[in-house]
C-alpha positions as CSV (number, residue, x, y, z in Angstrom):
1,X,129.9,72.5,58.9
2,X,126.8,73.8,57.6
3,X,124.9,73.2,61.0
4,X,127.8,74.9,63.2
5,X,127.6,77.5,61.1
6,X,123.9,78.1,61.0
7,X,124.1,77.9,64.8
8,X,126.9,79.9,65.5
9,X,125.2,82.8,63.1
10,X,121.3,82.1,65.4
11,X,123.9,82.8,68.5
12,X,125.4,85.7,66.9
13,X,122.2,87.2,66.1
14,X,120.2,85.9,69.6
15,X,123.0,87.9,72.1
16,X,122.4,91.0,71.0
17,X,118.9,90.7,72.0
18,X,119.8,89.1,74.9
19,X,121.7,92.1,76.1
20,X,119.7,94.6,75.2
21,X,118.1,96.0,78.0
22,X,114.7,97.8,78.6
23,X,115.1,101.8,79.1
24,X,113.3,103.3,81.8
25,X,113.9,107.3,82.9
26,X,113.4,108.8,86.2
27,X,113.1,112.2,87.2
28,X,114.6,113.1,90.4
29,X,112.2,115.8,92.4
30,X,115.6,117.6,93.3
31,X,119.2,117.8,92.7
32,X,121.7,114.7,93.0
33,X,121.9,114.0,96.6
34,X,121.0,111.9,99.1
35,X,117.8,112.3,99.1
36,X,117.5,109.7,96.2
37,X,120.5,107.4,97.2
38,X,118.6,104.3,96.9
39,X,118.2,104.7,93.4
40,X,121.9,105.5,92.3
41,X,123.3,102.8,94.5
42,X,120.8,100.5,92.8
43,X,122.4,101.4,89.1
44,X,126.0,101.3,91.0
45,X,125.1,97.9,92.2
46,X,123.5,96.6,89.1
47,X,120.5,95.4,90.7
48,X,118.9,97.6,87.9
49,X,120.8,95.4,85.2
50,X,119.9,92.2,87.2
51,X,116.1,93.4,86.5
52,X,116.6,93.8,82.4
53,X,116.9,97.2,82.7
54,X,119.0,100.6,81.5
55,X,118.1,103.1,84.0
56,X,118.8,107.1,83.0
57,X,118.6,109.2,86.2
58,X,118.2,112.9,85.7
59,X,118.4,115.5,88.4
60,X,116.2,118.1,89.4
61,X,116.2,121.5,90.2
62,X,114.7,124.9,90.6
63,X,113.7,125.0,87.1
64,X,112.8,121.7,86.5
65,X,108.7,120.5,87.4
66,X,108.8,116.4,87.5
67,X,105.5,116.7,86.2
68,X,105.9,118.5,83.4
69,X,108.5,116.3,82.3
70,X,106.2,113.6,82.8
71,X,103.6,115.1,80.5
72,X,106.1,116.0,78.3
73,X,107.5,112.5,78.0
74,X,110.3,113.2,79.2
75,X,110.8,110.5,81.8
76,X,108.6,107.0,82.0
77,X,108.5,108.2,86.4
78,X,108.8,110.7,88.5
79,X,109.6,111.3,91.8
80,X,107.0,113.9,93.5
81,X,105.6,114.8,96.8
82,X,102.2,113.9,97.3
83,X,100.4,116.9,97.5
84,X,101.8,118.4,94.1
85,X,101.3,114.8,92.6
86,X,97.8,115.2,93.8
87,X,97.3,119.0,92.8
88,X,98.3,118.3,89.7
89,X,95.9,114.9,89.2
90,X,93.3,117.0,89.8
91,X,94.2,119.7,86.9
92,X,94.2,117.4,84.7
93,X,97.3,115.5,84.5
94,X,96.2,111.9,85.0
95,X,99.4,111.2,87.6
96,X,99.5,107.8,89.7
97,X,101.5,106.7,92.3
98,X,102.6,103.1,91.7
99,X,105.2,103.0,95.1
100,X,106.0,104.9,98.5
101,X,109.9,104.5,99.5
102,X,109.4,106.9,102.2
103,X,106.8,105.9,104.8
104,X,107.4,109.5,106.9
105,X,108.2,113.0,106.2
106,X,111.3,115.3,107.0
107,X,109.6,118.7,106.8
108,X,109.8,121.3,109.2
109,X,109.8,124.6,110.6
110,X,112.7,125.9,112.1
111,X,112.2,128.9,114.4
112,X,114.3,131.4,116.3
113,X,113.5,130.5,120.1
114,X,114.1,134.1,120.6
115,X,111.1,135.3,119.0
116,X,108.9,133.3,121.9
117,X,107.1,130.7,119.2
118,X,106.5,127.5,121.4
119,X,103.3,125.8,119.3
120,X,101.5,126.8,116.5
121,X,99.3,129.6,117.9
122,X,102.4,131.6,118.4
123,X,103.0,132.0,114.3
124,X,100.2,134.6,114.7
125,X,102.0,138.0,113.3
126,X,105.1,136.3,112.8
127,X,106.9,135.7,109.1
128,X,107.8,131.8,108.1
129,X,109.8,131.0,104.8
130,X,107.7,128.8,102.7
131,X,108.7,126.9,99.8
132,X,106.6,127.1,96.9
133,X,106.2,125.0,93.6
134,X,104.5,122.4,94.6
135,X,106.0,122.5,98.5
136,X,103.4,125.1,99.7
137,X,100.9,122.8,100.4
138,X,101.4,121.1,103.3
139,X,102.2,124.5,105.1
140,X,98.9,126.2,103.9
141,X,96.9,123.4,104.9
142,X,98.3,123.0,108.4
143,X,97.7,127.2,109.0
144,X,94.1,126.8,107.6
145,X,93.6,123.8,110.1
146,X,94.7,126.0,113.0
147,X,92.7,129.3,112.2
148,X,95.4,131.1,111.2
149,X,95.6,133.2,107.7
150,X,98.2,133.3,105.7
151,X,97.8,137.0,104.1
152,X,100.4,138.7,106.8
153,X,98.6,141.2,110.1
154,X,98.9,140.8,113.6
155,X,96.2,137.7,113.6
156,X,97.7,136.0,110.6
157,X,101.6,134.9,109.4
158,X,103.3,137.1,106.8
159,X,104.6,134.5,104.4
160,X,107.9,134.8,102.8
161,X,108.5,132.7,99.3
162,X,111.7,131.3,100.1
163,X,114.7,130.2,98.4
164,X,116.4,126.8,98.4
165,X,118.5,128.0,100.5
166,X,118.4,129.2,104.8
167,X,119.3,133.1,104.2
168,X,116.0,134.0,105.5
169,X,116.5,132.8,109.2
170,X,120.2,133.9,109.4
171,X,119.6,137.0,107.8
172,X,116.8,137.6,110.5
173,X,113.9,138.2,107.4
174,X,112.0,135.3,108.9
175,X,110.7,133.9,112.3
176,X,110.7,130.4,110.8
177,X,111.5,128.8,107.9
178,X,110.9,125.6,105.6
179,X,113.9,123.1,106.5
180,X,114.0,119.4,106.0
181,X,115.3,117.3,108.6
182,X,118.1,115.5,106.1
183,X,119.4,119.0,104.4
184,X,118.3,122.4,105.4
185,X,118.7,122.0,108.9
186,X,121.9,121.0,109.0
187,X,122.7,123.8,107.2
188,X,121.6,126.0,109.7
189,X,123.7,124.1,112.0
190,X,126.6,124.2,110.1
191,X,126.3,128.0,110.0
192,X,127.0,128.4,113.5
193,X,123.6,128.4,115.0
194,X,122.9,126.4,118.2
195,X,120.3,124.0,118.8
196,X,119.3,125.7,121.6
197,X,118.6,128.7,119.9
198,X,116.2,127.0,117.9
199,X,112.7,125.8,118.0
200,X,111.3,122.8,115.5
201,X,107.9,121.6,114.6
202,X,108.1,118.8,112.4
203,X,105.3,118.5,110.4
204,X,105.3,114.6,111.3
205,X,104.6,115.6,114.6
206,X,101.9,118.2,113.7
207,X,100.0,115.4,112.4
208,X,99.8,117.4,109.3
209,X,102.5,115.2,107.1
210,X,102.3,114.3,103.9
211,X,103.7,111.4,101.9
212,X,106.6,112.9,100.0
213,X,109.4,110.8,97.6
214,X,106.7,108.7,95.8
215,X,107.0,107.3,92.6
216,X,104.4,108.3,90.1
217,X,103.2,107.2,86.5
218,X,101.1,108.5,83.4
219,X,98.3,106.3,84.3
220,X,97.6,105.6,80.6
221,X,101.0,104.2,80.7
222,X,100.0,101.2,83.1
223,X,97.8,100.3,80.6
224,X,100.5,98.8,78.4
225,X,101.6,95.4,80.0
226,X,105.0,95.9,79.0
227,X,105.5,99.3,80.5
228,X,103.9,97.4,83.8
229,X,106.3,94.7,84.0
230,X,109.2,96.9,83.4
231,X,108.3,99.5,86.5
232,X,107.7,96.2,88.7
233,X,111.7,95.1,87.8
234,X,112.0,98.8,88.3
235,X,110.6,99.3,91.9
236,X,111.9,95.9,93.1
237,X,115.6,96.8,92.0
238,X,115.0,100.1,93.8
239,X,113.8,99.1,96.7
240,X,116.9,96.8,97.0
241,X,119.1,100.1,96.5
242,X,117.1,102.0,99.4
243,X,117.8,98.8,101.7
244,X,121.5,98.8,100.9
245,X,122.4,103.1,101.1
246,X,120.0,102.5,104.7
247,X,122.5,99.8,106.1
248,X,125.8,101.2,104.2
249,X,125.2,105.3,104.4
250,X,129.0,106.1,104.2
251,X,129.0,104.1,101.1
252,X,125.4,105.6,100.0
253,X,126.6,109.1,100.2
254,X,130.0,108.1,98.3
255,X,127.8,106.6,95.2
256,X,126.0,110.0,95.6
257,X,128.8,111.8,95.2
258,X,130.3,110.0,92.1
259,X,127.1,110.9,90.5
260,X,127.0,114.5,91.2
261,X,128.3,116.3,88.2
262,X,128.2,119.8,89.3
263,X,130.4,118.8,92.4
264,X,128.2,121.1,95.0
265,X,128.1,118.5,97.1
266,X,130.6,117.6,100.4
267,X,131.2,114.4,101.5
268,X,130.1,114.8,105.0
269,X,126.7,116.5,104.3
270,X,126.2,113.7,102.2
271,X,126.9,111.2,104.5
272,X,124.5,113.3,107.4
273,X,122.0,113.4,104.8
274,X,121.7,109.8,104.0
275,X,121.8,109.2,107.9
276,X,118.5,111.4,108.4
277,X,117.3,109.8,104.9
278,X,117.5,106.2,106.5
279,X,115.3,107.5,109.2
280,X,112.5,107.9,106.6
281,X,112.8,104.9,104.5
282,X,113.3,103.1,107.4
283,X,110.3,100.2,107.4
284,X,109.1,101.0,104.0
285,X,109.2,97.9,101.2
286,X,107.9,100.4,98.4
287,X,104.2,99.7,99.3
288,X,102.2,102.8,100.2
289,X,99.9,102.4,103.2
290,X,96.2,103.1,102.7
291,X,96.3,105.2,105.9
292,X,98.9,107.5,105.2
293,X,97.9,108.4,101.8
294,X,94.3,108.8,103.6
295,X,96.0,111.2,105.7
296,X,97.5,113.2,103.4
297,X,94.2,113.6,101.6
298,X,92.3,114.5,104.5
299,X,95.1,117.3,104.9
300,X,94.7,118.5,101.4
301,X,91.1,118.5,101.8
302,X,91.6,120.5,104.7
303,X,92.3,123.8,103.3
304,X,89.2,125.6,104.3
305,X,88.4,128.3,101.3
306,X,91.6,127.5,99.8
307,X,91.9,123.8,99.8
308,X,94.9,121.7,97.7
309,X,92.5,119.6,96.3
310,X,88.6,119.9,95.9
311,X,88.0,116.5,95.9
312,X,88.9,113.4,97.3
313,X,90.7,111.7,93.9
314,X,90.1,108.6,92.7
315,X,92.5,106.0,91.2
316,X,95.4,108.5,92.1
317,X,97.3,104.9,93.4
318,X,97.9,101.4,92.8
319,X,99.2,98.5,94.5
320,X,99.5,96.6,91.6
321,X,103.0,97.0,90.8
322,X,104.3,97.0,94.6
323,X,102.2,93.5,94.9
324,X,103.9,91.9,91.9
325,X,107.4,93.5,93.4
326,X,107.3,92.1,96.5
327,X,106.2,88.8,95.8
């Protein structure tokens, strides 16, 4: 009796332990959407619990910088674009980008074909909405590439610091403005503009894209073997969440939506979103190619007076965890 006991009390106190599960927190670069369905179908789905893992997902916003939270320790990853993750390396926050879910970029510029813009050259006296915090970047680059300044006059674009939003282009206070192919555009769809009235240049296109939607690191963290192993569980059950919202959007977009607290979102943007999303994960197993991160340096780098970065950063990525994830 003594034995069963003893063992019955060692099985007592061994399932706890058994069902604890390792915390990871990720900051999302935005708010609950689409945009990051692979990670809350992979919670929904429980390939996170399969992994070992409790998985917090917290939202972004206008107010929120991923990687201040980071710094802060707020969150064990981020999700950034790459030229922010990069600008911010650089400063001085040691940042590293440990996988690459989308292998493309949505950004764009979405023009009034009215106004005559047919390439590039044409933004010359015009005015272009531009994100900023972080989202500048790619957009300052590309102008300083073509020759074109970016501090307003006849020669140069007059550039407005937009909103979140597409006011600016229905409200006639820009040429062009910042839209992404899964959200913004849409919008200015849904508000009762034509595609024929409008002219795009995606910046895919341009051949002035940048890697957006990584997942970044402290690198001191990657230090700890632990804190390794759990991110490897962490991209792999990920990665299997991106796979399932690309072949099951409907679905995707539904998860979405049972996660959005404010309840902003609608149903059938959701669903258009994670259709345009698909297009951009489409490919990608979570490892970042060589040549499109080389890319989106050699952008950066191409800033003329101004550049994003000064210098071509070193150990800003790792293949480590992506390796071990994959296998």
């Amino acid at each position: 009796m003594k034995t069963l006991i003893g063992a019955l009390g060692l099985a007592a106190l061994a399932t706890p332990a058994l069902a604890q599960d390792d915390a990871v927190t990720l900051q999302l670069q935005w708010v609950t959407q689409a945009q990051f369905a692979g990670y809350y179908v992979a919670q929904e789905k429980g390939y996170y619990e399969e992994e070992g893992l409790d998985v917090t997902i917290l939202p972004g916003g206008p107010d929120i910088a991923p990687p201040q939270v980071l710094a802060g320790g707020g969150a064990d990853a981020m999700l950034n674009w790459m030229p922010s993750a990069l600008s911010a390396r650089e400063k001085g926050l040691p940042v590293v980008n440990i996988a690459q879910p989308f292998n493309s970029s949505g950004l764009m510029l979405t023009c009034w074909k009215d106004t005559g813009i047919e390439g590039p050259q044409d933004f010359r006296g015009k005015t272009i909405g531009v994100w900023f915090f972080g989202n500048e970047y790619p957009f300052l680059s590309w102008m300083s590439q073509e020759g074109i300044p970016t501090d307003g006059g006849e020669e140069g674009v007059t550039v407005l610091k937009q909103g979140f939003n597409v006011d600016p282009l229905l409200q006639r206070q820009a040429d062009c403005i910042s839209t992404m192919t899964y959200n913004e555009y849409g919008q200015v769809l849904d508000a009762g503009v034509s595609e024929d009235e409008l002219t795009t240049f995606r910046y895919e296109d341009q051949g002035v894209a940048t890697l957006e939607d990584g997942i970044w690191v402290l690198e001191e963290n990657l230090e700890d073997p632990d804190f390794r192993d759990k991110m490897v569980r962490f991209v792999r059950a990920s990665m299997k969440g991106w796979k399932y919202a690309e072949e099951n959007p409907q679905e995707a977009a539904e998860i979405v939506l049972e996660n959005d607290e404010t309840g902003a979102q609608t149903e059938a943007h959701q669903v258009r979103m994670m259709t345009e999303i698909a297009k951009l994960t489409a490919g990608s197993d979570g490892a970042l190619d060589e040549a499109d991160y080389q890319r989106t340096v050699d952008t950066l780098l191409a800033g003329g007076s101004d550049p994003v970065i000064s210098a071509a950063p070193e150990g800003a990525w790792t293949s480590v965890i992506t390796d071990e994830a994959l296998q």
